[in-house]
C-alpha positions as CSV (number, residue, x, y, z in Angstrom):
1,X,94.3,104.4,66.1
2,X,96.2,101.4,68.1
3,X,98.4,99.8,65.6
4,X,97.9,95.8,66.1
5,X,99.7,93.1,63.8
6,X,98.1,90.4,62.5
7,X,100.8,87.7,62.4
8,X,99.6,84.7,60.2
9,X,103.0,82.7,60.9
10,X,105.1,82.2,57.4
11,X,102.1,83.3,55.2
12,X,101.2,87.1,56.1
13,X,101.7,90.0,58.4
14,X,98.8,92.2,58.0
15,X,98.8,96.0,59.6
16,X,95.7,96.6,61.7
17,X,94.6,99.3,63.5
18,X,91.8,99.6,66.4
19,X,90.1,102.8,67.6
20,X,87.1,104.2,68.2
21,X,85.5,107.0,66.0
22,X,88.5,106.7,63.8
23,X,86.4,107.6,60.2
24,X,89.4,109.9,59.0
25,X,91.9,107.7,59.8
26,X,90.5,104.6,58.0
27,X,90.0,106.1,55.0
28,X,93.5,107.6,55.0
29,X,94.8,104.4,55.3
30,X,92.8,103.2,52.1
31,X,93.6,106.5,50.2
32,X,97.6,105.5,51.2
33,X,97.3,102.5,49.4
34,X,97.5,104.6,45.9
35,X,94.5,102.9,44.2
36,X,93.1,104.0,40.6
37,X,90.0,102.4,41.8
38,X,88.0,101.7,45.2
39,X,85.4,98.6,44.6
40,X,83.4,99.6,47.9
41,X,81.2,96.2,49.2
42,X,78.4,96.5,51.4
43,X,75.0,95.4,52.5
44,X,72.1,97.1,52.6
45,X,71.3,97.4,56.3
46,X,74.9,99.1,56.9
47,X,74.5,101.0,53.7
48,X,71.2,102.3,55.4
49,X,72.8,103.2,58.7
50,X,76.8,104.2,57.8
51,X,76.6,105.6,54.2
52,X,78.4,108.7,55.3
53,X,81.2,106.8,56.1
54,X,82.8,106.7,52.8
55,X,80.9,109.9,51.2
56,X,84.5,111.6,51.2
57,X,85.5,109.9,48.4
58,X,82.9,110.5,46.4
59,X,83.9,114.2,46.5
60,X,80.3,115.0,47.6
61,X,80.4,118.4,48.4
62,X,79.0,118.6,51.8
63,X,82.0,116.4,52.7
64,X,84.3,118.3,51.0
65,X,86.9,121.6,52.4
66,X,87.1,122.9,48.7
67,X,83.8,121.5,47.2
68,X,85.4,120.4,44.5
69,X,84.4,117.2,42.5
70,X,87.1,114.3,42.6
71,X,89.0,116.4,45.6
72,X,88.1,116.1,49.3
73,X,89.9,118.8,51.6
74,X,92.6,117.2,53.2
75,X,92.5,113.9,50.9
76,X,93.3,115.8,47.9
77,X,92.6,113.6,44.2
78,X,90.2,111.1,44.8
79,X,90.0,107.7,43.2
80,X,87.4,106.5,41.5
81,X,85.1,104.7,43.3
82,X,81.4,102.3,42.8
83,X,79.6,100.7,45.6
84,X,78.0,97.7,45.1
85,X,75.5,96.4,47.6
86,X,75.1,92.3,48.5
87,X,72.5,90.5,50.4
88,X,73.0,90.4,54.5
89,X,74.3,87.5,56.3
90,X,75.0,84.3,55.0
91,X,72.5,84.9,51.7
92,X,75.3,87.1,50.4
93,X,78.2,83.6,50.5
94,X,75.9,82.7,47.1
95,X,77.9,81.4,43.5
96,X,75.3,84.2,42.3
97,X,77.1,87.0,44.2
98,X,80.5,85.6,43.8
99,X,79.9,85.8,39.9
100,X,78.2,89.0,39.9
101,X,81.1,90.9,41.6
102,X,83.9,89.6,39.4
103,X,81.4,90.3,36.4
104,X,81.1,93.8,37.9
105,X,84.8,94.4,38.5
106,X,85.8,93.7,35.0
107,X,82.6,96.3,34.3
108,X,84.1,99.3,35.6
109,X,87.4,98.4,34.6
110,X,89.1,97.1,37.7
111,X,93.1,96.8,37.5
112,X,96.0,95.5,39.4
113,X,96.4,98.9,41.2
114,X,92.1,98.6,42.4
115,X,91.7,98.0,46.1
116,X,88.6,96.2,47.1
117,X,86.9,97.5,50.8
118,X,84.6,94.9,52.4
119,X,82.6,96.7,54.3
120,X,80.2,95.0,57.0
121,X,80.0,91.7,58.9
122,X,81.3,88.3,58.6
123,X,79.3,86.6,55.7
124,X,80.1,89.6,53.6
125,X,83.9,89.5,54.6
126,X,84.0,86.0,53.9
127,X,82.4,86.2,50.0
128,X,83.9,90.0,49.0
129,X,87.7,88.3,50.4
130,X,86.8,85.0,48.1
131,X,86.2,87.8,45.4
132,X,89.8,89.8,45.5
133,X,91.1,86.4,45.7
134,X,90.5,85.2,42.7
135,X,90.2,88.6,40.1
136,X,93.4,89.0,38.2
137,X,95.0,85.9,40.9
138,X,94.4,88.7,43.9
139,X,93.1,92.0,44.4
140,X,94.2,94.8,46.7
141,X,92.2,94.1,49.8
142,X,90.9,96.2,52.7
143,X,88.7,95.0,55.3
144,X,86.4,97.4,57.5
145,X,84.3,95.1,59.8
146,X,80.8,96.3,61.0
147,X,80.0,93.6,63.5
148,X,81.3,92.8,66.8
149,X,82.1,89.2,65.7
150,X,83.7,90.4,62.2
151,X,86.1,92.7,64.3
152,X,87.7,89.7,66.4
153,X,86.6,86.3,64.5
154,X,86.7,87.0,60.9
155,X,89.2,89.6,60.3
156,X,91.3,86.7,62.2
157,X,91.5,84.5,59.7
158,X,92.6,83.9,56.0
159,X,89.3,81.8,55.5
160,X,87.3,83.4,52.0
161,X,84.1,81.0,51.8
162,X,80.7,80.9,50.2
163,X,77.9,78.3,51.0
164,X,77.3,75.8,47.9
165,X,74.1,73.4,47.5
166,X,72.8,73.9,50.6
167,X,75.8,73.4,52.8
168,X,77.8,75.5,54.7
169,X,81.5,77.4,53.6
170,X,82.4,74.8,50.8
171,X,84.1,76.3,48.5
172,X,86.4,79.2,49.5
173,X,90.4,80.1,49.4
174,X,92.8,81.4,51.9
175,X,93.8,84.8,51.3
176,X,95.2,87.5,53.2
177,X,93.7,91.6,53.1
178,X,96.5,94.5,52.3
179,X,95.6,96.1,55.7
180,X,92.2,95.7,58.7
181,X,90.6,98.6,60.0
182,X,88.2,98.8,62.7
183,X,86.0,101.1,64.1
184,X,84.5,99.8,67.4
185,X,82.1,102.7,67.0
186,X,80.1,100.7,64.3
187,X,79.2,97.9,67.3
188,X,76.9,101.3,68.7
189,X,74.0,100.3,66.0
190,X,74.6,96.5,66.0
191,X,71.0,95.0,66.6
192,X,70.8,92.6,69.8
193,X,71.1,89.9,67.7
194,X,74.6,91.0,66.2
195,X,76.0,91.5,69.5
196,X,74.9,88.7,70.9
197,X,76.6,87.2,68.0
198,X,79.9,88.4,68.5
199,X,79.9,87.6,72.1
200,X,79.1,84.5,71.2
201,X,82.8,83.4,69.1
202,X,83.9,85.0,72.2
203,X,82.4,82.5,74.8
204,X,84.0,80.0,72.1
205,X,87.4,81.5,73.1
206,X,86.9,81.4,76.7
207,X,86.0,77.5,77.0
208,X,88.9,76.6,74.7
209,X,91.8,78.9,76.3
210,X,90.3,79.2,80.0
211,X,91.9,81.8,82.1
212,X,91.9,86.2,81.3
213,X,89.5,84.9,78.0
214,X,87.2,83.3,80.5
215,X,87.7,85.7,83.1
216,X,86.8,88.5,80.8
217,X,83.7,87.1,79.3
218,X,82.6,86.4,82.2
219,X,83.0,89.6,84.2
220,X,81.4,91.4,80.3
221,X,78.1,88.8,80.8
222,X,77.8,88.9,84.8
223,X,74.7,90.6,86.2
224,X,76.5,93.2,88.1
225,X,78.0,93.9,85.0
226,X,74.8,93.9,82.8
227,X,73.3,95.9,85.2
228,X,75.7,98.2,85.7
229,X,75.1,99.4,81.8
230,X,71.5,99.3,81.9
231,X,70.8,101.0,85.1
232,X,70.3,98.2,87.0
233,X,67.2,96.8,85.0
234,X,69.3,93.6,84.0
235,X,66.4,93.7,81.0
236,X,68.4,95.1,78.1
237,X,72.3,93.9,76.9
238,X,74.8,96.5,76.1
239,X,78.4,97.1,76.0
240,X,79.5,100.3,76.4
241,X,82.9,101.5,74.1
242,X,85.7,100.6,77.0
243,X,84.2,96.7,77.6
244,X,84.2,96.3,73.5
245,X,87.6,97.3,73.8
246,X,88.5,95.0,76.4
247,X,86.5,92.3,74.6
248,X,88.3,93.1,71.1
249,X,91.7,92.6,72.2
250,X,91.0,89.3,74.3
251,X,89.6,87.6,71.0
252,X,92.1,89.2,68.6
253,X,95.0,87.6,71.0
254,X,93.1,84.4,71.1
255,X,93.2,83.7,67.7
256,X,96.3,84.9,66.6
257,X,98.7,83.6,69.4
258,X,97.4,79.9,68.0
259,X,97.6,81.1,64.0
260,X,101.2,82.3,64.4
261,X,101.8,78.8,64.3
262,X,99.0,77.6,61.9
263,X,98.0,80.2,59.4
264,X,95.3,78.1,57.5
265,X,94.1,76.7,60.6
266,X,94.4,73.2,59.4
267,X,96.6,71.7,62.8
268,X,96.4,73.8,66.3
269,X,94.3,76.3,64.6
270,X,91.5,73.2,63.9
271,X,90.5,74.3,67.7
272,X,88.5,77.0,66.8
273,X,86.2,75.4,64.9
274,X,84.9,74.4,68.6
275,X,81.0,73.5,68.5
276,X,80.1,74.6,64.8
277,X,79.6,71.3,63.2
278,X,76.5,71.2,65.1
279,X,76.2,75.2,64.9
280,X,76.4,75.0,61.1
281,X,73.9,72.2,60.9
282,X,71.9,74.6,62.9
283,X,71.7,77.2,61.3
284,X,71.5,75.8,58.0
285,X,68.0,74.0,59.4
286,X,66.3,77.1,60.6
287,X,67.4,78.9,57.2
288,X,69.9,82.1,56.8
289,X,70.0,85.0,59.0
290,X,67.3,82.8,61.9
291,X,70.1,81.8,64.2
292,X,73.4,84.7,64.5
293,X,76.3,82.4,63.3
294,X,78.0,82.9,67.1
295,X,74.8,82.2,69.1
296,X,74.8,79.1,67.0
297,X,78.5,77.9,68.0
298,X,77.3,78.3,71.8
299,X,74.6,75.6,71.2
300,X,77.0,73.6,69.6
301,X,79.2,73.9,72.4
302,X,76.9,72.5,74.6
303,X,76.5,69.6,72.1
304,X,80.4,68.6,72.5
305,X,80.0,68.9,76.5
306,X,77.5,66.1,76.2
307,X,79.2,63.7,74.0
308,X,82.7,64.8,76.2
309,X,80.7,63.4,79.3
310,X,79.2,60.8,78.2
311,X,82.5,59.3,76.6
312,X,83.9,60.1,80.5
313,X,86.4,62.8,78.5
314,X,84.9,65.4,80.5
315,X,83.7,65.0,83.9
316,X,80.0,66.4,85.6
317,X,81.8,69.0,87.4
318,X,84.0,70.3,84.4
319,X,80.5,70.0,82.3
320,X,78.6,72.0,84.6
321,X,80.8,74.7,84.6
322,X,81.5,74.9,81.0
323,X,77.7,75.1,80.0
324,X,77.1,77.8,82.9
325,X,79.5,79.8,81.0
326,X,77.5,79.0,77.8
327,X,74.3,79.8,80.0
328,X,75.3,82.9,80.6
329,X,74.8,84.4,76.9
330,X,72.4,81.7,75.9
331,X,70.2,82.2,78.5
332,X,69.0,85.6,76.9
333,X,68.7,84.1,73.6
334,X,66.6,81.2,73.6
335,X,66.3,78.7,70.2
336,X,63.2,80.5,68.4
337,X,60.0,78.1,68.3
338,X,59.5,76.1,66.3
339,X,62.1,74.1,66.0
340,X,63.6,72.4,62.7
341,X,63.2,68.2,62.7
342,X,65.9,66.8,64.5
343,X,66.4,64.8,61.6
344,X,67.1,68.0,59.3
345,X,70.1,69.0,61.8
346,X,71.8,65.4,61.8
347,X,71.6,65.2,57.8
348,X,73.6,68.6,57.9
349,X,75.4,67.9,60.8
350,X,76.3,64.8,58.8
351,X,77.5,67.0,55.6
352,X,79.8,69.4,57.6
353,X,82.5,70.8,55.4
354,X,85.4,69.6,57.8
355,X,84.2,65.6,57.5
356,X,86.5,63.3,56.1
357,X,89.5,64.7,58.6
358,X,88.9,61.8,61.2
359,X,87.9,59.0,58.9
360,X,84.2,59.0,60.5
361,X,82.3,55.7,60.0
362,X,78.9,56.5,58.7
363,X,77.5,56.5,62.4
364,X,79.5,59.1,63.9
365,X,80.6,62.6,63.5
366,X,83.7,64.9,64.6
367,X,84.4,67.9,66.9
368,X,86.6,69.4,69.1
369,X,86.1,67.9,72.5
370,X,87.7,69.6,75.8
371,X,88.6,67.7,79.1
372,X,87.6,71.1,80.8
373,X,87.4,74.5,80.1
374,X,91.3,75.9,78.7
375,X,92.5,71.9,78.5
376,X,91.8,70.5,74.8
377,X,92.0,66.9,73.4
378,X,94.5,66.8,71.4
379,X,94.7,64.4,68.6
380,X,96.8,63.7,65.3
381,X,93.4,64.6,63.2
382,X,93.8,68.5,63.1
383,X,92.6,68.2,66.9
384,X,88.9,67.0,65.9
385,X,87.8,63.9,67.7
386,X,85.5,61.6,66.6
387,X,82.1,59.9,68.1
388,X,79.2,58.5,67.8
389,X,76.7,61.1,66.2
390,X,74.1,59.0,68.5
391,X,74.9,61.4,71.3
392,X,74.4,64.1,68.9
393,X,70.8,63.0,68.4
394,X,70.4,62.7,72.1
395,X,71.6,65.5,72.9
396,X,69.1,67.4,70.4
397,X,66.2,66.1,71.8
398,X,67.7,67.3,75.5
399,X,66.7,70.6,73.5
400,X,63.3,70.1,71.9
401,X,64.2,68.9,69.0
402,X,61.8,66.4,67.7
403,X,62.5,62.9,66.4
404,X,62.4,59.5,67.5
405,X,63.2,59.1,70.9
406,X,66.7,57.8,71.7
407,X,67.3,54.6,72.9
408,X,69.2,54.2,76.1
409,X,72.6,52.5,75.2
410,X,73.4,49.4,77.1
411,X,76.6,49.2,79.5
412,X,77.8,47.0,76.6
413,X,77.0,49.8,74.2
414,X,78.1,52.9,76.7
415,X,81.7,51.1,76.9
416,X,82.3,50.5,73.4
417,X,81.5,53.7,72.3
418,X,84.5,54.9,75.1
419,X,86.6,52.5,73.7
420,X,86.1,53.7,70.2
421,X,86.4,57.0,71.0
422,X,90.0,56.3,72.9
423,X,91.3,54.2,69.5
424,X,89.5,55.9,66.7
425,X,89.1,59.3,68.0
426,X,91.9,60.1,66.6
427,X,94.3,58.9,69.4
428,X,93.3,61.0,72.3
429,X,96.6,61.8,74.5
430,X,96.5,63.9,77.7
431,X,97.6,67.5,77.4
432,X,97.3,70.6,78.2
433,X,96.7,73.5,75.3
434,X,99.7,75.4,76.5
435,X,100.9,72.6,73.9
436,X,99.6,74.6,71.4
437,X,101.1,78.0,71.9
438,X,104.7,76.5,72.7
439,X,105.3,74.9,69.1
440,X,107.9,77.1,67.4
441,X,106.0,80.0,64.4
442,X,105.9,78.2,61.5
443,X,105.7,74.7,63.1
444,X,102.9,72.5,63.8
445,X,102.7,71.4,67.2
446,X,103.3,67.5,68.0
447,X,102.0,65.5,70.8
């Protein structure tokens, strides 16, 4: 496996490693952590699909040199080890699930020596890390990603979360894993969906860092390329071992050359949540598991080009060619009919978990914005800017989203949205996001 550190400035260093059909080596690394106990957390679609995966530890005999119970051939004594199976997607972030796991590690008698594997995609990640973060002040923690966007987004980031009353990664902690292992070879089953997913955090990480990040989604989601791996149909959307590769590394180095300065992602490291205050809102309308989490931040990407034009922070031309990139994935996967009522998205868009940061009057609403694609606005509000939430509204009905129609501002109201923007958007100063990278590790950048 390719050894890769993930560098959370002052907070963590976590060992990772990256190969492809690496099963043996994964679960060596979990059996070299010494554990009494493995507390093994999945879902039931990659329980369905990858169950072999961990059947050496349960000294099944089939997977075992010397048959024996509680030895494995070349893993010798095994620990102990229960599986315990949570909802998919973002039903699994529940209080419900949260509870149930610490009531079930306390069950089979979970100590300070009991490593905890999360195994599967983001939302799991998200509640199983929340879980080890909190049971006897921190667990033992090993993540084994299943998803494309799990492999570069989550396992990325010190984020734990679940969703509360109806809103979207409220409660949570920051907490780093002993060690993150992937196997690109789970991205083989991924349905279209998942992919798509992935690629889609990806697509996030072009338009904020520009250059090889744009040039290598691009090239993954031309039609040569497409073609290429579908023998030249252009009908079906693959990505054969090498590209995920590729694609891995681009968006492991895009987050963590920005969280070596900004572990909790509260300063610089703000930039990534590019485009999901409307994605969250989103999602959250059409209910869990309708709209793949990175599909969604595309569509809210597109929603930040429109306010950044209309407030003249991004100009037609820059706009054009940041949505073609978004065009490019979103294109194959259109918003599914029918649509939620505009009104549902803005009343969760309104309720995002990150509002508050810019002071928002109760008509407007924060993002990232961009001036173009790889130059960010940078502010003194953890680089979220704020607007009126009217070109929110406007820009969901652009989309088929239903609601009253919006009224055309005046000139009077066009300027003093631009001027509010420049004072209250959280003093917008011109710079470029090498800005961001430059600040010394440990230090939040200043502008």
């Amino acid at each position: 496996m390719e050894s890769i550190s993930f560098v959370f400035a002052d907070r963590a260093t976590v060992p990772g490693w990256l190969g492809v059909n690496v099963q043996s080596e994964v679960i060596g690394h979990i059996l070299d952590t010494k554990p009494d106990k493995i507390l093994l957390v999945t879902d039931p679609q990659v329980d369905s699909l990858h169950s072999e995966y961990f059947a050496p530890l349960s000294g099944d005999a089939s997977c075992c040199a010397t048959g024996e119970t509680g030895s494995c051939g070349e893993y010798g004594e095994l620990p102990e080890i229960h599986k315990r199976l949570l909802s998919q997607g973002d039903a699994a972030k529940s209080w419900d699930n949260l509870s149930d796991l610490v009531k079930w590690a306390f069950e089979v008698g979970a100590t300070k020596r009991t490593v905890v594997v999360a195994f599967g995609g983001g939302a799991l990640m998200n509640v199983v890390g929340l879980f080890a973060s909190i049971v006897y002040r921190g667990l033992k923690l090993v993540y084994v990603p299943t998803t494309l966007l799990a492999m570069h987004d989550v396992t990325t980031s010190l984020k734990t979360s679940i969703c509360f009353a109806g809103r979207k990664n409220n409660i949570g902690s920051f907490y780093a894993p002993l060690k993150i292992l992937i196997d690109v070879a789970f991205c083989r089953t991924l349905p279209r969906s998942e992919l798509f997913s992935g690629v889609g955090e990806l697509a996030k990480n072009a338009a904020l860092l520009g250059g090889k990040h744009a040039e290598g989604f691009t090239t993954a989601l031309s039609k040569d390329s497409v073609d290429s791996r579908s023998g030249g149909s252009g009908e079906e959307f693959t990505l054969d071992d090498k590209t995920l590769m590729k694609l891995l590394r681009l968006g492991i180095e895009a987050k963590m050359c920005v969280l070596l300065n900004d572990a909790y992602e509260k300063q610089s490291g703000m930039i990534f949540e590019y485009g999901h205050t409307v994605s969250h809102a989103i999602e959250k309308a059409y209910g869990d598991g309708v709209i793949p989490h990175g599909l969604g931040v595309v569509y809210g990407m597109l929603s930040s080009s429109y306010a950044a034009e209309k407030l003249d922070i991004m100009s037609p031309k820059d706009r054009q060619a940041h949505d073609d990139l978004c065009w490019l994935l979103l294109k194959k996967w259109p918003l599914p009919e029918p649509k939620p009522e505009l009104s549902m998205v803005m009343n969760l868009a309104m309720r995002d978990s990150k509002r508050g940061i810019t002071s928002e009057a109760e008509d407007e609403i924060s993002d990232v914005l961009l001036y173009k694609m790889g130059d960010i606005v940078p502010t003194k509000t953890s680089m979220l800017s704020k607007f009126p939430c009217k070109l929110v509204e406007e820009w969901l009905e652009t989309m088929g989203f239903s609601g009253d129609a919006a009224k055309e501002n005046s000139s009077e109201e066009a300027a003093a949205c631009k001027t509010m923007c420049s004072k209250g958007a959280s003093d917008v100063q011109p710079s470029k996001v090498g800005k961001l990278l430059d600040a010394a590790p440990g230090e939040a950048p200043t502008f």
